[in-house]
N, C-alpha and C positions, 0 to 999 in steps of 0.2 A: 504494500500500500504506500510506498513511498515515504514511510515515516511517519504516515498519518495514524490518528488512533482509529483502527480499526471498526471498533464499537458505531463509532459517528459518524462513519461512513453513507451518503445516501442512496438507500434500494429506492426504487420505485416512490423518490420523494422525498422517502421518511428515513431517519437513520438506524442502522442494523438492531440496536441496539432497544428501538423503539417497538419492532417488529418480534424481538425477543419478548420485552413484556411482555404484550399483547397476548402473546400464544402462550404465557406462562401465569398470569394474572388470573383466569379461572379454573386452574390449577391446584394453586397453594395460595397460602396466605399471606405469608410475609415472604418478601423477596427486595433484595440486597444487592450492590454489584460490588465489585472488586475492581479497581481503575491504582493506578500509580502514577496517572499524569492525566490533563483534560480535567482534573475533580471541579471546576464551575461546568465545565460544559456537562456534567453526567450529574449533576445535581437538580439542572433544569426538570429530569425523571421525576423526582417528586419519591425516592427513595434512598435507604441509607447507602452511603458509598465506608467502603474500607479499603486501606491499603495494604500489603501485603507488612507484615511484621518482619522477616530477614529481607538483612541490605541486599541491596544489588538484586537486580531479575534473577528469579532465581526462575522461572518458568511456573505454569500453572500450578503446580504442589503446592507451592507457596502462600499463594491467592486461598487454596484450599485446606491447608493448614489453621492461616489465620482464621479463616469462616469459621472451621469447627472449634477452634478455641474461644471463640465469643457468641456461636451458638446459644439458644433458648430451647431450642427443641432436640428430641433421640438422635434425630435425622437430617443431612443438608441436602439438598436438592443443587447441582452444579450443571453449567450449562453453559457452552460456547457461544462467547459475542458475533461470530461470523457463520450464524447456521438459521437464519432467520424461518423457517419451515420446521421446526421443531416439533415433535409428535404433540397433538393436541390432548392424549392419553398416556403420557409420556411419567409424569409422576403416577400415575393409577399402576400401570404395567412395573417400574422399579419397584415400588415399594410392595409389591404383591409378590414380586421375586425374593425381596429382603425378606419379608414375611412366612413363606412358603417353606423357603430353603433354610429360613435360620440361619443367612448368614449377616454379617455385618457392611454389605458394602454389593451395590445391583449395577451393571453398566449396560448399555443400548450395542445392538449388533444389527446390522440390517440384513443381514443373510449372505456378504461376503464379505464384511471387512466390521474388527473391531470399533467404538467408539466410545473409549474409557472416558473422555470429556461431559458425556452427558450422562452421570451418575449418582447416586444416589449414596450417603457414605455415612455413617452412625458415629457421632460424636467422639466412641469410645477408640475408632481408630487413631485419634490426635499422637496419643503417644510415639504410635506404630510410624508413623507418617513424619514426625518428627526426628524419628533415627533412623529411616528410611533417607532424608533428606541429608541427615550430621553424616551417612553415608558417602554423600556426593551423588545422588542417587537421583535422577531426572524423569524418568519415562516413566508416567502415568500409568503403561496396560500393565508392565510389571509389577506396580506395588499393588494393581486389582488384583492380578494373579497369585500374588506372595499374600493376600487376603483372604485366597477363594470365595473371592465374588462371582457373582452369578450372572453369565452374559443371558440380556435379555433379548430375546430376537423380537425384531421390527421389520422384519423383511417385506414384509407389506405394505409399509410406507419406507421404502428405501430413498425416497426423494429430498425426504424431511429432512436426511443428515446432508443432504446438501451445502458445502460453506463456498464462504467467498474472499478470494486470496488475496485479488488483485483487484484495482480501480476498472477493468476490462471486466472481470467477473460480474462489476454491480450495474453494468451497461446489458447483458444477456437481459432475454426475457424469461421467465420462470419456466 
């Protein structure tokens, strides 16, 4: 995106980030973004912003680390700024896996490719995820996998995990 913050990018008008709401607002209840720079422009939402608590980008773990340390609730619901088509049943189907399986942590699959970004993750793995991280440790499917989380399939709306990379990407039509 050329530098740009991705979130604020505009589809179809609106910016990505506004289009995530949207599809997540009748969802759940309380919903939060995680931003490290732009915080006026992502305020405009009319929701809480946090920044990630360790220095430096440390890449998405980060962002979701700090979530479930200041968490209210069992469970956080996580979800990529550049996936604006996001499953409209998206929390029902995670937390039904979390639930089902008894395990601690549900992730979206669309029938050929992992998508540990759109997850569902129980407060109690913070610790896990915090020496996961003192590790040096980056890649999001593996710390699912080192959780035995539950890949949830969505291969029926495989469109949804659609993102958008590039300023050319938010020029396509749907």
């Amino acid at each position: 995106m050329n530098g740009a913050d991705k979130g604020l990018q505009l589809l179809n008008g609106k910016p990505l980030v506004a289009h995530i709401l949207e599809r997540l607002t009748p969802q759940i209840r309380q919903i939060s973004i995680n931003a490290n720079r732009s915080l006026t422009d992502y305020a405009q939402f009319g929701v809480p912003i946090f920044c990630d608590e360790i220095e430096g980008f440390q890449g998405a773990l980060s962002g979701i680390l700090t979530a479930l340390r200041h968490a209210t609730t069992d469970n956080v619901l996580f979800v990529p700024c550049d996936s604006p088509y996001l499953p409209l049943n998206l929390v029902e189907k995670l937390k039904s896996a979390v639930e089902n399986q008894q395990v601690l942590a549900a992730y979206a699959h669309d029938g050929e490719r992992d998508h540990p970004t759109f997850c569902l993750l129980s407060c109690q793995l913070s610790t896990a995820l915090e020496d996961y991280l003192a590790r040096g440790e980056r890649r999001m499917l593996i710390f699912m996998r080192e959780q035995g989380a539950a890949k949830v399939d969505f291969s029926e709306q495989k469109n949804a995990f659609r993102n958008f990379n590039t300023l050319a990407d938010l020029q396509e039509k749907p």
